[in-house]
LUMLO-309570 format. One line per 4 residues: their letters; for each residue z, y negated, x of C-alpha. Coordinates in pm, 1 decimal. Each point is the difference from the previous one (the first is absolute). Last residue first. Example, Ala and Ser with C-alpha at 12.3 -4.5 7.8 and 13.67 -1.06 7.14 Angstrom:
// LUMLO-309570
sa) 714.0/106.0/1367.0; 66.0/344.0/-137.0 $
***
This chain:
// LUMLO-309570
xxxx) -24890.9/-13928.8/-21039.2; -106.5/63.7/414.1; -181.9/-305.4/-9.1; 326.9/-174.0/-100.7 $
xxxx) 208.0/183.2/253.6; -188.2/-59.6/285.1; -18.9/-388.4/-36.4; 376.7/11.6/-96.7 $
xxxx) 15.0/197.1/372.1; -216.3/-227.9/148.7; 196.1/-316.6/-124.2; 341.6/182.8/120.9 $
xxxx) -253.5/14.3/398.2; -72.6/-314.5/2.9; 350.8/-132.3/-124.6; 143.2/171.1/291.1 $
xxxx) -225.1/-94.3/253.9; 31.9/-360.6/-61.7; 378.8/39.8/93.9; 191.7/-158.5/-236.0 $
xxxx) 146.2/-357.1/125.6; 318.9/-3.7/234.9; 275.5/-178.1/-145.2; 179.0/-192.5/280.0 $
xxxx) 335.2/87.7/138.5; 344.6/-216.5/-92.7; -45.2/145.7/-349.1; 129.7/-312.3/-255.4 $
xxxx) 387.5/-140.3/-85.7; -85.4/-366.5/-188.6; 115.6/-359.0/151.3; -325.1/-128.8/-128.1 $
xxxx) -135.4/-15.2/346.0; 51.3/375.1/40.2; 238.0/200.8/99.3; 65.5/280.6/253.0 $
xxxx) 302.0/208.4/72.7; 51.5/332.6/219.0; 272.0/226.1/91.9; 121.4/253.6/227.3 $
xxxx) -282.5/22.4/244.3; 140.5/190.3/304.9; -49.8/-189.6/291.7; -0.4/228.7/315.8 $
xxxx) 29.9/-185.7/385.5; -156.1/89.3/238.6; 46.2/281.7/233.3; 374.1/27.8/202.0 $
xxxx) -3.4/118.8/316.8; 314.6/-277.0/56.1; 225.4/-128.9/-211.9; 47.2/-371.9/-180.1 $
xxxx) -375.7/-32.4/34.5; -77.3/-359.3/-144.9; -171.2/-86.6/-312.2; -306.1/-257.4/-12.3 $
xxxx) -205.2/35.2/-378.5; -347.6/-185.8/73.7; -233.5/-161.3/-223.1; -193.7/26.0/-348.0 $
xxxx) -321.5/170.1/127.9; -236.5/-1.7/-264.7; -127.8/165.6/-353.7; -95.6/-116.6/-313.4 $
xxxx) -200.3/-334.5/199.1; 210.5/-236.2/230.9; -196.0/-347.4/-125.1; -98.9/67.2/-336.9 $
xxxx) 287.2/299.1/-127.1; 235.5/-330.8/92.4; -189.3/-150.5/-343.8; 354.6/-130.2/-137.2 $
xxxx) 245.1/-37.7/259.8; 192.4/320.9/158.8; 444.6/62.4/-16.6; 120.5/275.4/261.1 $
xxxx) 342.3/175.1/-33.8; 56.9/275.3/264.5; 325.4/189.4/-5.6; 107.1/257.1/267.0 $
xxxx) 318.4/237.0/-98.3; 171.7/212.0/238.1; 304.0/-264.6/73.4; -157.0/-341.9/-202.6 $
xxxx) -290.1/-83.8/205.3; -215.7/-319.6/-38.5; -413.0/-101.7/-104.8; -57.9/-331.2/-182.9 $
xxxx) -414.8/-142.5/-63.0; -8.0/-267.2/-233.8; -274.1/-288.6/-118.3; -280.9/285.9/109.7 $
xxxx) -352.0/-62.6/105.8; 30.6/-215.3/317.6; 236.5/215.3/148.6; -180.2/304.0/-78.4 $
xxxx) -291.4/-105.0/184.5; 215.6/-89.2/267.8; 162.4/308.4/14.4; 350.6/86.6/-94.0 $
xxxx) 293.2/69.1/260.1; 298.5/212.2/-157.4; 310.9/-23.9/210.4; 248.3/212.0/208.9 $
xxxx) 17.4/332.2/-203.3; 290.6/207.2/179.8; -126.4/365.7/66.2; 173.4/349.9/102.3 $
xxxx) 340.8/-43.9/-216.6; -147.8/-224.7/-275.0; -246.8/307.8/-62.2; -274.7/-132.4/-253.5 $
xxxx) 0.6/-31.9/-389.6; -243.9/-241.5/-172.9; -15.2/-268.8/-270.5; -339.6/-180.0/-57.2 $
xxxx) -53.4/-355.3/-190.7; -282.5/-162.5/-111.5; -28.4/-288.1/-219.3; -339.2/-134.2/-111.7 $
xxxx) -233.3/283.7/5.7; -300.1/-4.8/-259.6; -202.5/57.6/328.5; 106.3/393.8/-34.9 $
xxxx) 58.9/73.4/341.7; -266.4/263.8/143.3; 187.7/46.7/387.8; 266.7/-209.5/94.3 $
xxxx) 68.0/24.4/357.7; 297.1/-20.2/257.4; -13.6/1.6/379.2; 323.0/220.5/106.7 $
xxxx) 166.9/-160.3/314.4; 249.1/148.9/211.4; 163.6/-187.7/239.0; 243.9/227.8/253.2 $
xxxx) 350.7/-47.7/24.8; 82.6/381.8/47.7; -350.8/198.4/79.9; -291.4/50.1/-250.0 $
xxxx) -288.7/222.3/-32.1; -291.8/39.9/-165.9; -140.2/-351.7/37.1; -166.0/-347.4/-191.0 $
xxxx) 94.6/163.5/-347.0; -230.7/-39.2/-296.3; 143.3/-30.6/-396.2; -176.0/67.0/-326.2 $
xxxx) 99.3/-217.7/-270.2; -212.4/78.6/-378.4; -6.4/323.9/111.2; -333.6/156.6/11.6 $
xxxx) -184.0/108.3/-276.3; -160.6/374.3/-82.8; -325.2/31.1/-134.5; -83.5/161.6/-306.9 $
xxxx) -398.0/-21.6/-93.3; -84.3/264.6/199.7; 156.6/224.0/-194.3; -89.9/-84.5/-315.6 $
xxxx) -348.2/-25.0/96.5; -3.1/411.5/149.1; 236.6/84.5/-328.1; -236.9/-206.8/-251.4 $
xxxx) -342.2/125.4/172.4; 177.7/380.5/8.7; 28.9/-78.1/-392.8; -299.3/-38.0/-58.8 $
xxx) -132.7/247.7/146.7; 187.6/272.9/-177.8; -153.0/-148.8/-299.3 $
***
């Protein structure tokens, strides 16, 4: 019995894995003076490919950054019938609209562009967004998870089999 049940706790364990953020963000320096560009490359990471509509709100510091423009890729371009990013004071909306089948050409996850800000002091880092809120639809105009399902780990129903194995021979 006592077996058992360390196979359940060592499979259950390795069956939870964390997930990334759905946006994750990557800064071209550590450093900024007054004036300077700063450019954080932006990427979507596990999307659910049920995604339609997407639309992100975050916080940043109006009084150290001041977003210039959103610049998509390509790939992205060519995938998506609307793509919007602007700055209301500390707020940063982006709105981003995909075809049908975009999951086919630019996979779950991919780079989605570039966010430009400019330094407005100087020694300053780059800049924080603080998710405040998150939307996704589908195609049928219905709210869904903007991240991807991840199917059970294989491990995991190995080792609950075992254990219903284990317990029936143990009866």
């Amino acid at each position: 019995m006592k077996i058992a049940n360390l196979i359940l706790i060592i499979g259950l364990m390795m069956s939870f894995s964390s997930k990334a953020s759905l946006i994750t963000f990557s800064s071209d320096s550590s450093s900024y003076s007054t004036g300077d560009l700063i450019e954080l490359e932006v990427f979507i990471n596990e999307a659910n490919p049920a995604i339609d509509n997407l639309e992100f709100l975050w916080e940043f510091d109006s009084s150290l950054f001041a977003f210039e423009m959103l610049t998509i890729t390509d790939s992205v371009f060519d995938n998506a019938y609307f793509d919007d990013a602007f700055a209301s004071g500390d707020e940063l909306l982006l709105q981003l609209g995909l075809f049908a089948d975009w999951d086919s050409f630019l996979g779950t996850s991919f780079t989605l562009g570039t966010f430009s800000f400019i330094a407005l002091e100087d020694n300053v880092t780059s800049p924080e967004l603080m998710l405040i809120d998150m939307f996704a639809q589908n195609f049928d105009g219905d709210d869904i998870s903007a991240t991807s399902v991840p199917a059970p780990p294989t491990l995991a129903i190995l080792c609950i089999a075992g254990l219903v194995l284990l317990r029936k021979r143990m009866m």
